[in-house]
VMD Tcl script that draws the C-alpha trace (Angstrom):
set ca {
  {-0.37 -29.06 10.22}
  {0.31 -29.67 6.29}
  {-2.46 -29.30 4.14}
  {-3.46 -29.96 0.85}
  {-5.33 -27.51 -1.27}
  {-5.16 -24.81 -3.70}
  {-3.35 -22.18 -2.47}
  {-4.61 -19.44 -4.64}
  {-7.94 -19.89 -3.40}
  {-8.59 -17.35 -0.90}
  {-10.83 -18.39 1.14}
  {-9.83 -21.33 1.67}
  {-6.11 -20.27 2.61}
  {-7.84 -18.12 5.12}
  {-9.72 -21.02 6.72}
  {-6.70 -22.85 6.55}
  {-4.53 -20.32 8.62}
  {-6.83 -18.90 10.67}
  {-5.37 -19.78 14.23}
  {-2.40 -20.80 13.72}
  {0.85 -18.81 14.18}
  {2.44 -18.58 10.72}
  {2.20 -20.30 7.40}
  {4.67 -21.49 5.39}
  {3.93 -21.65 1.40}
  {6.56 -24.07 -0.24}
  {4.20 -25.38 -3.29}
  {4.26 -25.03 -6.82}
  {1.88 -25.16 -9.53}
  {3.14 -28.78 -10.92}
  {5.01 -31.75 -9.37}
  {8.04 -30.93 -11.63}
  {9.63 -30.02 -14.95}
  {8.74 -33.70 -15.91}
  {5.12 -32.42 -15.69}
  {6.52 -29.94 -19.01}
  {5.89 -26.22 -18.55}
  {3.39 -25.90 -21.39}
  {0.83 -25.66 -19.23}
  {2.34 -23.21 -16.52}
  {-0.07 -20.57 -15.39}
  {2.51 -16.87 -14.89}
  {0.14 -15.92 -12.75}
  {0.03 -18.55 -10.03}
  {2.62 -17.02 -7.80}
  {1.05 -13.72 -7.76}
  {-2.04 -15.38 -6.66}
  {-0.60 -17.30 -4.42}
  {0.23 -14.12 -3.05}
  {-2.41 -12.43 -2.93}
  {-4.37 -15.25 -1.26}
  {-2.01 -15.81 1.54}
  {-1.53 -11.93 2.11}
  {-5.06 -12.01 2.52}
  {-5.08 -14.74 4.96}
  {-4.05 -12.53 7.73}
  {-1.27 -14.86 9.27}
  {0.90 -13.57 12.12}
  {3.82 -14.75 10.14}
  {4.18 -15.79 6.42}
  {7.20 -17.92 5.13}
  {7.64 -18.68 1.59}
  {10.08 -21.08 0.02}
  {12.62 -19.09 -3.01}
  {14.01 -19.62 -5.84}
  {17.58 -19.98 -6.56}
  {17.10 -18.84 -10.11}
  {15.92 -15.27 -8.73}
  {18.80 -14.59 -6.63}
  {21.66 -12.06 -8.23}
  {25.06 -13.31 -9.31}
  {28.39 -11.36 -9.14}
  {27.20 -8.77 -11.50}
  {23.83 -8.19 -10.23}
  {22.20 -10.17 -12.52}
  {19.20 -12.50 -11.85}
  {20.43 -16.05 -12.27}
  {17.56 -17.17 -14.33}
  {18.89 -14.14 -17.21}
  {22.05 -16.26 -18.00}
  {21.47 -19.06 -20.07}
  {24.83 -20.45 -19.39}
  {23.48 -21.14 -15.72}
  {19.78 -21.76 -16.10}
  {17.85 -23.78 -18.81}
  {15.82 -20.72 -20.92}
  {13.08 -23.41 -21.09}
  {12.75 -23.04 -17.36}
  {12.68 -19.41 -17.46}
  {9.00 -18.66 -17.36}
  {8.91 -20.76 -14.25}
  {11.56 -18.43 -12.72}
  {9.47 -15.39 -13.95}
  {6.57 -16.71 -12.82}
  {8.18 -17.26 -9.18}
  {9.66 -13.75 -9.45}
  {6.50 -12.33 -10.15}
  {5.11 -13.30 -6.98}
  {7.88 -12.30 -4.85}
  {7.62 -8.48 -6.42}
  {3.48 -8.99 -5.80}
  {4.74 -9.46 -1.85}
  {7.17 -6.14 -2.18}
  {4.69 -4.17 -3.90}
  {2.13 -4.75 -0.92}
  {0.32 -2.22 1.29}
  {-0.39 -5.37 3.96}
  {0.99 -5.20 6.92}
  {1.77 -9.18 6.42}
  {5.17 -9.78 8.38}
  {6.47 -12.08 5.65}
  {10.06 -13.76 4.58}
  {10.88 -15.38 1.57}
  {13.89 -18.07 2.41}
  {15.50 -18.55 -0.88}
  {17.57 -22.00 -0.52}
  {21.06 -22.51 -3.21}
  {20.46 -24.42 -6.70}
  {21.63 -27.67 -4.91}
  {18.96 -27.86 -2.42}
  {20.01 -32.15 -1.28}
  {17.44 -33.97 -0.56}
  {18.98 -36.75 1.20}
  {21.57 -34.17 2.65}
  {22.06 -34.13 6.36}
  {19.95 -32.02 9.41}
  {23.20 -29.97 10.70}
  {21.01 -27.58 11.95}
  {23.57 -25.05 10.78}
  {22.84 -22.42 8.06}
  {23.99 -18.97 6.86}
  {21.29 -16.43 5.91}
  {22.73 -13.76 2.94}
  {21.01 -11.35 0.96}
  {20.09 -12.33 -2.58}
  {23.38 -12.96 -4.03}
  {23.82 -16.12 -5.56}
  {26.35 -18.26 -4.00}
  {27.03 -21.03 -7.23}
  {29.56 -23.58 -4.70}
  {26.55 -22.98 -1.49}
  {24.12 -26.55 -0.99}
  {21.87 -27.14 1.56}
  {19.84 -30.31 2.92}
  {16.18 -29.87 2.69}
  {16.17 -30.79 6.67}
  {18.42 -27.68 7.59}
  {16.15 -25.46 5.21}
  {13.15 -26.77 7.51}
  {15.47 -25.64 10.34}
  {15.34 -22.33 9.03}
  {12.39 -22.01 8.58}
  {10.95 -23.18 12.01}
  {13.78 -20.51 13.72}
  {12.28 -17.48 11.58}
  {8.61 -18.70 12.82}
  {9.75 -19.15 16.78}
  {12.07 -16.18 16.76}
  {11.88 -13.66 13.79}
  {14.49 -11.96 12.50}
  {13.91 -10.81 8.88}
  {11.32 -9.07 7.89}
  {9.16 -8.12 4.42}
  {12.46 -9.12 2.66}
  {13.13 -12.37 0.64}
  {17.15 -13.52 1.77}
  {19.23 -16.89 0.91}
  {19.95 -19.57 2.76}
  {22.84 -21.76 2.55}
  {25.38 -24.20 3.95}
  {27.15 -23.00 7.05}
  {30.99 -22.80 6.10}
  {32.70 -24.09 8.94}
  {34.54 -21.87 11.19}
  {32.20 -19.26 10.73}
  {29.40 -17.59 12.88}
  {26.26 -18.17 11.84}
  {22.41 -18.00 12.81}
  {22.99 -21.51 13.74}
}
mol new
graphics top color blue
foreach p $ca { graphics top sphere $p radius 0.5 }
foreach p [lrange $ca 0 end-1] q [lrange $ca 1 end] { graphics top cylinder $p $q radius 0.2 }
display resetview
């Protein structure tokens, strides 16, 4: 089921999930950076959080941000303006803000934040291969939006991370692989 609402309101995330085996939270609080960030709220993540924490869902996936991954040096992404636009940067902060929110809870919430690479392809092809990493940056990794889905739908049916945010990327052939 997809759903529109608002999905810091309580409430109604809790109507929304009740009964249903996970819920997947891939929204943000604009269409786009053509919307312009002057009216970003740095606190919608957090209560996006809070609101689907409180939802009580069997299993919680949430759609990253490539920005918040590491690089080489340990690093978040968004902190080097060579790689990420600083006018972007309270978007990233923002994001990151609700992925510390789900680390710094006392629920019980079985939850997984799939963080997909910075060239996340929209037309790219369902391969139904991926890798899963920690939360190193991989600058060459891409991804099709329809292997991301992939993902995402194999961590509902048949968990294997848990309370942990982790990347996702391409699957380099010749390799092994969750898929």
């Amino acid at each position: 089921m997809v759903a529109r609402g608002d999905v810091t309101d309580g409430p109604g995330v809790a109507a929304l999930v009740a009964g249903h085996e996970a819920a997947v939270h891939a929204v943000s609080p604009f269409t786009g950076p053509e919307q312009g960030f002057a009216g970003l709220d740095p606190a919608f993540f957090v209560r996006a959080a809070d609101a689907l924490l409180g939802a009580r869902a069997p299993r919680l996936l949430l759609i990253g941000l490539f920005a918040n991954l590491r690089d080489a040096g340990g690093r978040p992404v968004m902190d080097d303006p060579s790689v990420f636009p600083a006018e972007i940067r309270p978007f990233a902060v923002a994001h990151a803000a609700g992925l510390d929110r789900l680390r710094e809870s006392e629920s019980a919430a079985d939850w997984l934040m799939l963080t997909p690479p910075a060239r996340l392809e929209a037309d790219g092809p369902r391969t139904g291969r991926y890798e899963i990493g920690d939360e190193t940056a991989r600058p060459s990794a891409h991804l099709s939006y329809a292997d991301l889905a992939v993902a995402v739908v194999d961590e509902i049916e048949t968990p294997r991370h848990h309370r942990t945010r982790v990347s996702v990327f391409n699957r380099t052939p010749g390799t092994r692989g969750p898929r």
